[in-house]
PDB file with one MODEL, atoms N, CA, C and O in Angstrom:
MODEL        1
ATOM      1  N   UNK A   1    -143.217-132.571 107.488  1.00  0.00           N
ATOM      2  CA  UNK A   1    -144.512-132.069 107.874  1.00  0.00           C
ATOM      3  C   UNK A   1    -144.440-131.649 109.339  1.00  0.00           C
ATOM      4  O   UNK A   1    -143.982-132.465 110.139  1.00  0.00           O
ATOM      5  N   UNK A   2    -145.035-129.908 109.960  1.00  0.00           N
ATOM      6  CA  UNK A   2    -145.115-130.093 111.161  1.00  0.00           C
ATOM      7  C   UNK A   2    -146.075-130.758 111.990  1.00  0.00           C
ATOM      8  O   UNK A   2    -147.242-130.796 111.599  1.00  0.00           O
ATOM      9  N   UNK A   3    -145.892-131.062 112.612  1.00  0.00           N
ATOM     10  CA  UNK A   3    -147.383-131.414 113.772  1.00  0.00           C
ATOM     11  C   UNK A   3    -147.070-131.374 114.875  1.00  0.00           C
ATOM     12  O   UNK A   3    -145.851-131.452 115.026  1.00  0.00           O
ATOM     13  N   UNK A   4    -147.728-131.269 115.899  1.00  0.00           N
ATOM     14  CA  UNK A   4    -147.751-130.968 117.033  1.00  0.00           C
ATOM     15  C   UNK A   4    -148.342-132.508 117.902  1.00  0.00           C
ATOM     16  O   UNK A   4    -149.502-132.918 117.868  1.00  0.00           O
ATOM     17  N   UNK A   5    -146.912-133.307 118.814  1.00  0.00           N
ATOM     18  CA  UNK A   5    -147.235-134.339 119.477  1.00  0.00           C
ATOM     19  C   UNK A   5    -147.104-134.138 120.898  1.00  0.00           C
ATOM     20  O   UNK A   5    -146.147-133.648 121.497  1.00  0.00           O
ATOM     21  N   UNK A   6    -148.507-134.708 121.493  1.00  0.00           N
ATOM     22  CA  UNK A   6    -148.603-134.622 122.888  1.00  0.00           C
ATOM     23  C   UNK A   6    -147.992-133.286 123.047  1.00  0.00           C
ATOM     24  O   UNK A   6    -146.781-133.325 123.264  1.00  0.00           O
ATOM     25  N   UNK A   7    -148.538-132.096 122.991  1.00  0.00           N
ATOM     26  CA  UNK A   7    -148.282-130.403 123.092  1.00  0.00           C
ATOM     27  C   UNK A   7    -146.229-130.166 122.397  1.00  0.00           C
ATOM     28  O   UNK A   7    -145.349-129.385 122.759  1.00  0.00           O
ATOM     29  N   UNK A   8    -146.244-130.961 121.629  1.00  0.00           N
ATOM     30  CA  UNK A   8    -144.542-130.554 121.175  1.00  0.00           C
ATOM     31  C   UNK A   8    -144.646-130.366 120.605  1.00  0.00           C
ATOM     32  O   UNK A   8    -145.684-130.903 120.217  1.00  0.00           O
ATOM     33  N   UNK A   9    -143.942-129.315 119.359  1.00  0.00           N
ATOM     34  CA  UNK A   9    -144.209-129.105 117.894  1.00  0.00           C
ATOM     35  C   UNK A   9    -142.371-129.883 117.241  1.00  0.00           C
ATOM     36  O   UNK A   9    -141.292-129.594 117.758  1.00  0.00           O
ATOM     37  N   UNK A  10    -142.592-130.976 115.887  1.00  0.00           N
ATOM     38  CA  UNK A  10    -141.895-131.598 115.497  1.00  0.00           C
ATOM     39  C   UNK A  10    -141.989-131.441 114.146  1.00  0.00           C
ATOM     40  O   UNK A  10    -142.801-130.609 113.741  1.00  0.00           O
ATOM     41  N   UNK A  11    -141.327-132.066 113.345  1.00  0.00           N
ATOM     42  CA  UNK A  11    -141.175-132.222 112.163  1.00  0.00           C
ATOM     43  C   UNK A  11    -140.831-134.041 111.606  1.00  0.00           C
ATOM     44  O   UNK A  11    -139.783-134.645 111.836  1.00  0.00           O
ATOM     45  N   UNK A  12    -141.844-134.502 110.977  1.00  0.00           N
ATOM     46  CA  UNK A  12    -142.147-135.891 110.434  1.00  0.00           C
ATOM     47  C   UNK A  12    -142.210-136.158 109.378  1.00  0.00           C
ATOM     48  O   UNK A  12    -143.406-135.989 109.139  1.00  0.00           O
ATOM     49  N   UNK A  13    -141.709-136.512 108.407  1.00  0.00           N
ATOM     50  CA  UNK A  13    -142.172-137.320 107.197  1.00  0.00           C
ATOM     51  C   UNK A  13    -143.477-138.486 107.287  1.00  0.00           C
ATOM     52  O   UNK A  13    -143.336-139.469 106.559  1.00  0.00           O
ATOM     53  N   UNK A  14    -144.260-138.445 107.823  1.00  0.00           N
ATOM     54  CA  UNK A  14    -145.124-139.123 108.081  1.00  0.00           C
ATOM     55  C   UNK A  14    -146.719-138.734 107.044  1.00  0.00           C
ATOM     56  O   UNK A  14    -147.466-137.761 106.938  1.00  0.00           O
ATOM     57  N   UNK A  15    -146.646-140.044 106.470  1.00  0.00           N
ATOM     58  CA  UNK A  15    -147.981-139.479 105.800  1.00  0.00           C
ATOM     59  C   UNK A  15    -149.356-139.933 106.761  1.00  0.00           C
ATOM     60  O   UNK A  15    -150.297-139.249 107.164  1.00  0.00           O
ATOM     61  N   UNK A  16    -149.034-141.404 106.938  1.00  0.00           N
ATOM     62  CA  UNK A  16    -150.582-141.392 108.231  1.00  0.00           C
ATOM     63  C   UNK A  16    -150.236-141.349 109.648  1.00  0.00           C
ATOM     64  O   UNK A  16    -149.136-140.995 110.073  1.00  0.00           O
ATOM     65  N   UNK A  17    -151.232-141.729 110.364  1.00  0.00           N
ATOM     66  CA  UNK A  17    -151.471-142.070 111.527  1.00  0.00           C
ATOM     67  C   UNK A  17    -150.545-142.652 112.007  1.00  0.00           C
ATOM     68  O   UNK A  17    -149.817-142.196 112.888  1.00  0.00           O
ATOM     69  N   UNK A  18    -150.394-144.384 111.184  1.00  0.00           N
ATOM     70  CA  UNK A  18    -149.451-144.986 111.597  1.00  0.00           C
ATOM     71  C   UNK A  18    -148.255-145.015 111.330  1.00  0.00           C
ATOM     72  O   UNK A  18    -147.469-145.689 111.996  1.00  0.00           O
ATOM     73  N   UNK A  19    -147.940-144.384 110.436  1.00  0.00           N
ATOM     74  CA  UNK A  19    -146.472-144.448 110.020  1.00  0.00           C
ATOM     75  C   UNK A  19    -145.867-143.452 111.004  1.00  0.00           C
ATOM     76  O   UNK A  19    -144.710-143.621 111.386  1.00  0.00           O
ATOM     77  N   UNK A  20    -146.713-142.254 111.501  1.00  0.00           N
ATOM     78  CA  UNK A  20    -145.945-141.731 112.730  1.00  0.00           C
ATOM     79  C   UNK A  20    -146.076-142.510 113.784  1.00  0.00           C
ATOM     80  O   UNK A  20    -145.163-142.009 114.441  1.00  0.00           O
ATOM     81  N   UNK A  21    -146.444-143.243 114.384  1.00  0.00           N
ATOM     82  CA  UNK A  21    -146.704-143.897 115.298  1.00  0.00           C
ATOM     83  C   UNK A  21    -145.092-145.144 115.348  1.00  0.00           C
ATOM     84  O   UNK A  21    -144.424-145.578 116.286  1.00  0.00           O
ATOM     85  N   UNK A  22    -145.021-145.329 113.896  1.00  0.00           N
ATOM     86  CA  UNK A  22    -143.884-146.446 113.941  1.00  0.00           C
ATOM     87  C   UNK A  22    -142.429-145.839 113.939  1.00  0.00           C
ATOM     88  O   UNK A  22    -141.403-146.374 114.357  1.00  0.00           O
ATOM     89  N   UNK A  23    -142.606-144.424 113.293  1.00  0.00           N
ATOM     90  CA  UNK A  23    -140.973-143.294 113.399  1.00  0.00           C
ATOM     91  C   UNK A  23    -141.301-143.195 115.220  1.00  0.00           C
ATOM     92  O   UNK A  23    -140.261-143.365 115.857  1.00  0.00           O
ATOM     93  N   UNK A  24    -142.361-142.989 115.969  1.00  0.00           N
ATOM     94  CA  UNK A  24    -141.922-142.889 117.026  1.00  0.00           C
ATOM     95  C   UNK A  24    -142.076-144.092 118.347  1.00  0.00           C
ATOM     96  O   UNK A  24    -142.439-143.860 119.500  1.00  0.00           O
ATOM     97  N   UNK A  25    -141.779-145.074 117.904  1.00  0.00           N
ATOM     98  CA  UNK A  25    -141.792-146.088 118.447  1.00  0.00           C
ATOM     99  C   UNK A  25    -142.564-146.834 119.227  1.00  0.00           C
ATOM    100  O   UNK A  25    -142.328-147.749 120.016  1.00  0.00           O
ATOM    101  N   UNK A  26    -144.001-146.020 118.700  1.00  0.00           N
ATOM    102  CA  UNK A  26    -145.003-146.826 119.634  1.00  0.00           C
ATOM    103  C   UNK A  26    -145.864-147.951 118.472  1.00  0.00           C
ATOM    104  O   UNK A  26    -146.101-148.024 117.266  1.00  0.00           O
ATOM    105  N   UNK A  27    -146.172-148.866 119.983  1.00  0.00           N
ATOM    106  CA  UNK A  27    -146.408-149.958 119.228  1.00  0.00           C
ATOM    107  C   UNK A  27    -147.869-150.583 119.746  1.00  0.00           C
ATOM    108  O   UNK A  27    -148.238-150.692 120.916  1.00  0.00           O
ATOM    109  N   UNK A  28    -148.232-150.773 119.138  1.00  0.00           N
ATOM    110  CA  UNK A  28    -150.092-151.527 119.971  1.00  0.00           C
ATOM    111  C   UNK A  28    -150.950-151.294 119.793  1.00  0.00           C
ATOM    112  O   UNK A  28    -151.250-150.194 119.327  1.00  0.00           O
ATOM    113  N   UNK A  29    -151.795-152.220 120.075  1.00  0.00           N
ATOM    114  CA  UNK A  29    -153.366-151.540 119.945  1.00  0.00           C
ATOM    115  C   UNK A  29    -154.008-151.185 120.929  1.00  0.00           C
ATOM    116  O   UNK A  29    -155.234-151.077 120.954  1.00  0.00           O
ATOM    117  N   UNK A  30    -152.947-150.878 122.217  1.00  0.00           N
ATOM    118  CA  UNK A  30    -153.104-150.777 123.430  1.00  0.00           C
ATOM    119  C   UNK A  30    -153.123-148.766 123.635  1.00  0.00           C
ATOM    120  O   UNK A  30    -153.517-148.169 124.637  1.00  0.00           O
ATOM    121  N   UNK A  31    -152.651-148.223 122.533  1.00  0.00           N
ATOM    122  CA  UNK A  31    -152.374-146.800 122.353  1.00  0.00           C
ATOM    123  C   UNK A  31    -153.985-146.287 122.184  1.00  0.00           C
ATOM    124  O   UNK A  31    -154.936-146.860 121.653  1.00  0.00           O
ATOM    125  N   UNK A  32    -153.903-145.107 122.788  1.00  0.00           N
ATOM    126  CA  UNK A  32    -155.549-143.925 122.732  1.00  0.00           C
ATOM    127  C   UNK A  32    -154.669-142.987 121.707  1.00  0.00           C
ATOM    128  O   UNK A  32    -153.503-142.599 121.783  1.00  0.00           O
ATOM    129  N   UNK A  33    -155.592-142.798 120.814  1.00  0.00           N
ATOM    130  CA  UNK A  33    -155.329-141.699 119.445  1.00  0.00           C
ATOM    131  C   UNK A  33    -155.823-140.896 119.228  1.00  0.00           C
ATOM    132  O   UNK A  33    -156.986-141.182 118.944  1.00  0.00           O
ATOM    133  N   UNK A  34    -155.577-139.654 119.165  1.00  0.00           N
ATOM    134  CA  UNK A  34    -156.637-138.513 118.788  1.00  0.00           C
ATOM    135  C   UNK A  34    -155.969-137.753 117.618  1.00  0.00           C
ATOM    136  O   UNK A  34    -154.741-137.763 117.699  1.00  0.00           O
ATOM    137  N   UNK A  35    -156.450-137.127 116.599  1.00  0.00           N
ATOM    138  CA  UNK A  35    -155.846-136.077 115.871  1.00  0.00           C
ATOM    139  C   UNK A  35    -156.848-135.218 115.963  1.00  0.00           C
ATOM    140  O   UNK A  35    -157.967-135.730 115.991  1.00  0.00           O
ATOM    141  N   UNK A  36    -156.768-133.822 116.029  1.00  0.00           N
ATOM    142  CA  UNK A  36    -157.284-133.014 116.346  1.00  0.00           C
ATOM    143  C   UNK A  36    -158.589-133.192 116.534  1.00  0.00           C
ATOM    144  O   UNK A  36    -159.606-132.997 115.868  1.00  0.00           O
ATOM    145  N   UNK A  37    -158.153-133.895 118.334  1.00  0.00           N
ATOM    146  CA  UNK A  37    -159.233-133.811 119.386  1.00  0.00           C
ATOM    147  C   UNK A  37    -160.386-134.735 118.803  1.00  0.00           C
ATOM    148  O   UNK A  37    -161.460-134.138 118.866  1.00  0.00           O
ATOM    149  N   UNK A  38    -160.481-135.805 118.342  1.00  0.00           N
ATOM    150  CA  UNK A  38    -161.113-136.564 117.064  1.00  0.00           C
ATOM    151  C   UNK A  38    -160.365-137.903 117.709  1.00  0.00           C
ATOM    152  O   UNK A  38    -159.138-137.814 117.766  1.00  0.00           O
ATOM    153  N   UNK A  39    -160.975-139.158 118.210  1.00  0.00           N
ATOM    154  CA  UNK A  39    -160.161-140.447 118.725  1.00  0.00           C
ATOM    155  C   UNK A  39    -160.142-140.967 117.069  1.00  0.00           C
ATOM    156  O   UNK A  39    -160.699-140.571 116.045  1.00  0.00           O
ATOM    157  N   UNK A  40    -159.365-141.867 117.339  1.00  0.00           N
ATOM    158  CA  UNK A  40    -159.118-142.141 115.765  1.00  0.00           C
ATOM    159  C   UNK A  40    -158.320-144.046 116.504  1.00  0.00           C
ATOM    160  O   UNK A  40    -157.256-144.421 116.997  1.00  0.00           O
ATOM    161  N   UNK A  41    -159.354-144.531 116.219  1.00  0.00           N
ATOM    162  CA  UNK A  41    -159.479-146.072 116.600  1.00  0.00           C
ATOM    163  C   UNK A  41    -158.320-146.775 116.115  1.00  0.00           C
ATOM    164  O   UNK A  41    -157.671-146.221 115.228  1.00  0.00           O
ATOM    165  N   UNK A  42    -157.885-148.084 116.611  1.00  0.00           N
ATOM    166  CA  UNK A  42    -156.250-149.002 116.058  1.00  0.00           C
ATOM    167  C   UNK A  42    -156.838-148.871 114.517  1.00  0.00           C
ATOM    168  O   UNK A  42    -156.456-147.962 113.779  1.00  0.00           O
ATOM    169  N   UNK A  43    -157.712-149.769 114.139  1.00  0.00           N
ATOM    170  CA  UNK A  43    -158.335-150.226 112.674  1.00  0.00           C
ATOM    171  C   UNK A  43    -157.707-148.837 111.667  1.00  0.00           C
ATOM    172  O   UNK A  43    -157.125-149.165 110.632  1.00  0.00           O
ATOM    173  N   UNK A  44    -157.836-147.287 111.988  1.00  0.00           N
ATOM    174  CA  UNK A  44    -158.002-146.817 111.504  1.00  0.00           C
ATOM    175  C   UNK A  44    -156.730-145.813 111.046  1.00  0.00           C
ATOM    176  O   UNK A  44    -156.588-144.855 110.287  1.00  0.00           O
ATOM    177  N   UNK A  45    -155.981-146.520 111.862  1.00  0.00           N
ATOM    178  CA  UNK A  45    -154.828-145.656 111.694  1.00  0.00           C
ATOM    179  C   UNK A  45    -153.613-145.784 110.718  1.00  0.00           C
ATOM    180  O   UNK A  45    -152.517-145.262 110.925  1.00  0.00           O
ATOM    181  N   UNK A  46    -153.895-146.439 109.775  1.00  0.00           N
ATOM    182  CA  UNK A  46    -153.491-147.033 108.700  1.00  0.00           C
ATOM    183  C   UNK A  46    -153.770-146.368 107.333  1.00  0.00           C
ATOM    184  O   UNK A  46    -153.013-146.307 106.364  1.00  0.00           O
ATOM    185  N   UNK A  47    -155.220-145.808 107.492  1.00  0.00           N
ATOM    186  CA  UNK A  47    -155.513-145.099 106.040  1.00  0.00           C
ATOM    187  C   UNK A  47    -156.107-143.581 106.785  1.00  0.00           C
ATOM    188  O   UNK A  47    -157.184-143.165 106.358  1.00  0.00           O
ATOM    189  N   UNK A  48    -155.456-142.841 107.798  1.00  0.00           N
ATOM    190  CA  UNK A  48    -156.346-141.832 108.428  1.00  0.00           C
ATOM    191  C   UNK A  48    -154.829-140.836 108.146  1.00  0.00           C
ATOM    192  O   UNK A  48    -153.970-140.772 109.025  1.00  0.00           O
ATOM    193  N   UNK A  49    -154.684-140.123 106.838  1.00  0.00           N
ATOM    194  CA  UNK A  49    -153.877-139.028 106.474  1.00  0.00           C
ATOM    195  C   UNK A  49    -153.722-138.006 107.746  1.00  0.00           C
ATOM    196  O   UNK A  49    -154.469-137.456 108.556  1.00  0.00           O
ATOM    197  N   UNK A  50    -152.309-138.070 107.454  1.00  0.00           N
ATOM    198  CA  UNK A  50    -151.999-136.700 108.900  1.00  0.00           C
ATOM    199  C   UNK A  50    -151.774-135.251 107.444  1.00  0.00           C
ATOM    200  O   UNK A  50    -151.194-135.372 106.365  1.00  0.00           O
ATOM    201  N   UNK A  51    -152.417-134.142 107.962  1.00  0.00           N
ATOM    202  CA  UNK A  51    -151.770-132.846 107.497  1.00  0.00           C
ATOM    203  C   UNK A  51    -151.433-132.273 108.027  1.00  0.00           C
ATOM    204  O   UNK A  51    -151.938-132.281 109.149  1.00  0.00           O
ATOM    205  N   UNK A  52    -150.258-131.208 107.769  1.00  0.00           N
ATOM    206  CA  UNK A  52    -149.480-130.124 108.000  1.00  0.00           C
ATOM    207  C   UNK A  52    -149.961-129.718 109.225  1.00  0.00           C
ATOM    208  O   UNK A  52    -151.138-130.075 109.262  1.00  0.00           O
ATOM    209  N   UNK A  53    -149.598-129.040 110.460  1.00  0.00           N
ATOM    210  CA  UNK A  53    -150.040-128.500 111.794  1.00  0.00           C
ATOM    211  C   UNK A  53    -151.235-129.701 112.264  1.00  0.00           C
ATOM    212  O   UNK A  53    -151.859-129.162 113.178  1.00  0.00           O
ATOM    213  N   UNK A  54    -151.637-130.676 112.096  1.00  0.00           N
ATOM    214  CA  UNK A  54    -152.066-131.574 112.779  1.00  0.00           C
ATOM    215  C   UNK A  54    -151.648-131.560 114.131  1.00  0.00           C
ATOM    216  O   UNK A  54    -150.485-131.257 114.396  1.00  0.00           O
ATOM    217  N   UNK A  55    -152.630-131.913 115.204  1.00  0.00           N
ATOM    218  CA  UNK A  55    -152.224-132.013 116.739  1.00  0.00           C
ATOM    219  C   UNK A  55    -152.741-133.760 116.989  1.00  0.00           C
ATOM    220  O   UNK A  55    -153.810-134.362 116.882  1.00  0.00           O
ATOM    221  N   UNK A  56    -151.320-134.130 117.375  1.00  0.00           N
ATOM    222  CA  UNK A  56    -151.749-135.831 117.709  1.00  0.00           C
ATOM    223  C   UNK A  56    -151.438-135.757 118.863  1.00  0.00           C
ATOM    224  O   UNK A  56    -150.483-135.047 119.181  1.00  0.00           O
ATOM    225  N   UNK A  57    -152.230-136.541 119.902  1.00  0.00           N
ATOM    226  CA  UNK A  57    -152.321-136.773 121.208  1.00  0.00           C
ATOM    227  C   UNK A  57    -152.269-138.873 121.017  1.00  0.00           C
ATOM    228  O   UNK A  57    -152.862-139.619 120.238  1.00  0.00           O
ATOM    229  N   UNK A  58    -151.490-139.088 121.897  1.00  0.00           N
ATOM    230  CA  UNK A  58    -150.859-140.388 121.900  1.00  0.00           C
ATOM    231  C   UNK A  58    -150.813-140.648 123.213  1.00  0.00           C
ATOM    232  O   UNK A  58    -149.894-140.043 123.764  1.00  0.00           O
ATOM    233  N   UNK A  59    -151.556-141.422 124.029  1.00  0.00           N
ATOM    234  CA  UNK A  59    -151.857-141.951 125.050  1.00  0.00           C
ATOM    235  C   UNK A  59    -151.684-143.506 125.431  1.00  0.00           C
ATOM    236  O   UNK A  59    -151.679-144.533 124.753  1.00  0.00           O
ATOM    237  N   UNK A  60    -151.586-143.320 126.395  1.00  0.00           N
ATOM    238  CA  UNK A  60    -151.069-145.122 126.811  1.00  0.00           C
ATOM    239  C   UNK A  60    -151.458-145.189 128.423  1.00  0.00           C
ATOM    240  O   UNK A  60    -151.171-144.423 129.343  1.00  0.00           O
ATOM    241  N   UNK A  61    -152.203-146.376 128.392  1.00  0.00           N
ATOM    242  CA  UNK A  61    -152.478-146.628 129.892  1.00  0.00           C
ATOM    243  C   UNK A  61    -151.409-147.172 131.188  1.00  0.00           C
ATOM    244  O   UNK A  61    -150.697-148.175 131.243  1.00  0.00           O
ATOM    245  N   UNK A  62    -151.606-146.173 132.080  1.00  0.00           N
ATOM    246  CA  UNK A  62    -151.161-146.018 133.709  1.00  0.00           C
ATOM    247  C   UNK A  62    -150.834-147.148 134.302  1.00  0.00           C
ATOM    248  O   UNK A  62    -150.872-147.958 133.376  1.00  0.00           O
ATOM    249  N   UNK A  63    -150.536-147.717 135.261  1.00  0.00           N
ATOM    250  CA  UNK A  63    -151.172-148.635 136.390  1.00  0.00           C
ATOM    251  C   UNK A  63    -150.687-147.448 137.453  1.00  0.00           C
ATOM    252  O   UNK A  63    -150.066-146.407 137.236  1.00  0.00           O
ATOM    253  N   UNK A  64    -151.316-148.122 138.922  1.00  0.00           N
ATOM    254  CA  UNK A  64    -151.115-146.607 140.013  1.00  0.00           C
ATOM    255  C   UNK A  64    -152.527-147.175 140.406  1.00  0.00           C
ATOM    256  O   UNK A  64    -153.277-148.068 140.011  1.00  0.00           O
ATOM    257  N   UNK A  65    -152.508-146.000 141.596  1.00  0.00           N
ATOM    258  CA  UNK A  65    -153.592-145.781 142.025  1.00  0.00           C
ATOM    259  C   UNK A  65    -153.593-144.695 142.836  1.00  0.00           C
ATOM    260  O   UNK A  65    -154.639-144.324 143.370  1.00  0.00           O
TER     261      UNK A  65
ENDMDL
END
């Protein structure tokens, strides 16, 4: 399947949310989720189907100042 992560375009066997999340090694409930521009909560990323050209944005918090 293509989709487009954090502006890259890839290719996944991934049917949800989370199963891409676990091919790409992120882990937590500490992660910000969006699929097309849509936050998509920890709880939900388990039964929230990715399709074809989907855009996932995968975020993770800073420290800094």
């Amino acid at each position: 399947m293509k989709l487009t992560i954090n502006g890259e375009e890839h290719e996944f066997p991934a049917a949800t949310l989370a199963d891409l999340l676990a091919l790409l090694d992120y882990e937590g409930d500490w992660l910000a989720t969006a699929v097309n521009g849509e936050l998509v909560h920890a709880a939900d990323r388990r039964t929230h189907l990715l399709n074809d050209n989907d855009r996932i944005e995968v975020l993770s918090p800073m420290q800094g100042g």
